[in-house]
C-alpha positions as CSV (number, residue, x, y, z in Angstrom):
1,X,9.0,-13.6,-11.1
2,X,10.2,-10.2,-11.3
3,X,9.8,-7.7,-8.9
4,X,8.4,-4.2,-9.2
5,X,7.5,-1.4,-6.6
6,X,4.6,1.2,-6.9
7,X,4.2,4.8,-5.2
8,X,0.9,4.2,-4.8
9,X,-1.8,7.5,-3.0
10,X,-5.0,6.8,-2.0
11,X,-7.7,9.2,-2.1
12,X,-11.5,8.6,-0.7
13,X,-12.1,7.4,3.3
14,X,-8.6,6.4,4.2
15,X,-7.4,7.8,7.1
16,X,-8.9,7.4,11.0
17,X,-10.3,3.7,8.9
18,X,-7.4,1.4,10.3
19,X,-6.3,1.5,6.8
20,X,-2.6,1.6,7.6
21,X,-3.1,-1.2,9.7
22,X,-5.2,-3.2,7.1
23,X,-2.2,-2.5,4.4
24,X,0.4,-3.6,6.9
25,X,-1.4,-6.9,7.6
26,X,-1.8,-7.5,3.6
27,X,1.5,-6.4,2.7
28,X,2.9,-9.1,5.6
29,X,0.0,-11.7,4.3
30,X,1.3,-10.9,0.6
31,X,5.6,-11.3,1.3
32,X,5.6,-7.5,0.3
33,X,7.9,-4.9,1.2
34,X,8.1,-1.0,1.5
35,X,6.0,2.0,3.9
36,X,2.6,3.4,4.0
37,X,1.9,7.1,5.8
38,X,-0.9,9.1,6.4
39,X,-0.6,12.8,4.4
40,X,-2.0,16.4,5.2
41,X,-4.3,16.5,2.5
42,X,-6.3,13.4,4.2
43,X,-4.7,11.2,1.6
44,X,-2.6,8.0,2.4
45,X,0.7,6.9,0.1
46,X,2.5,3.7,-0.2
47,X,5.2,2.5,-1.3
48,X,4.7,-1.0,-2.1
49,X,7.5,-3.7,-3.6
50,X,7.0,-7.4,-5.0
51,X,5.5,-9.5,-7.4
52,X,2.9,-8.0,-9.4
53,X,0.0,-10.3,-9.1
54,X,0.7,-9.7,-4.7
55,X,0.4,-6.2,-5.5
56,X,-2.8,-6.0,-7.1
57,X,-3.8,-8.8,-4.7
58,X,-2.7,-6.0,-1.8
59,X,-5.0,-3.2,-3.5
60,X,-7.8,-5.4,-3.7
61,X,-7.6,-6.8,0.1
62,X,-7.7,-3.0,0.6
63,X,-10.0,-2.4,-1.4
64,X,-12.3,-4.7,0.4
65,X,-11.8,-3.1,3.9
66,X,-14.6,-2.9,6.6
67,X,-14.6,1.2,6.9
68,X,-12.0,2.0,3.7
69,X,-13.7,3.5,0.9
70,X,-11.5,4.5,-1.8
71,X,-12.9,6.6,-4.4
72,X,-9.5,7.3,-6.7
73,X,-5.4,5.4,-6.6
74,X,-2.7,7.2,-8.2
75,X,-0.3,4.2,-9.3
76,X,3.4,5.3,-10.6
77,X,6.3,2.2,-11.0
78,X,9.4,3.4,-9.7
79,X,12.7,2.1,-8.9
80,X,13.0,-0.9,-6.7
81,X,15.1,-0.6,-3.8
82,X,17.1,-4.1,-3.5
83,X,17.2,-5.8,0.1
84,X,14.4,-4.1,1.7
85,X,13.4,-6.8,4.0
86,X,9.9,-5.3,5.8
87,X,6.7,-2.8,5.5
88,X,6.1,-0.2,7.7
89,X,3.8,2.2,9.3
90,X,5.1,5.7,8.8
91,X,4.3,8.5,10.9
């Protein structure tokens, strides 16, 4: 199983949605690792690390959120970073 991690932005009806909360939860439910954070522009990034069928298993579980409505993901592979044990909420 190899692992990759994502910088991944989310654009639509992300933030004041629990969204951070809701990828948290699925990124614990899914054994993933990395951050997400709220941005200026009313955007939200991630930074997301595992297998890749938990990753798009992440995006869908937010995909599917009660109040998230994403209209557009910007998905770029980027280094892994070895022994990150956790996800975070950034602030």
């Amino acid at each position: 199983m190899e692992i990759k991690r994502y910088k991944l932005q989310f654009y639509g009806s992300v933030q004041g949605v629990g969204f951070r909360y809701t990828a948290n939860h699925a990124a614990n439910m899914y054994g993933l690792t990395g951050y997400v954070k709220n941005e200026y522009d009313g955007s939200v990034s991630c930074e997301v690390q595992g297998d890749s069928d938990s990753i798009e298993a992440f995006i869908k579980t937010l995909n599917n959120g009660r109040y998230i409505d994403i209209s557009h993901v910007d998905k770029t592979v980027i280094p892994v970073i070895e022994d990150e044990r956790s996800f975070d909420i950034r602030y």
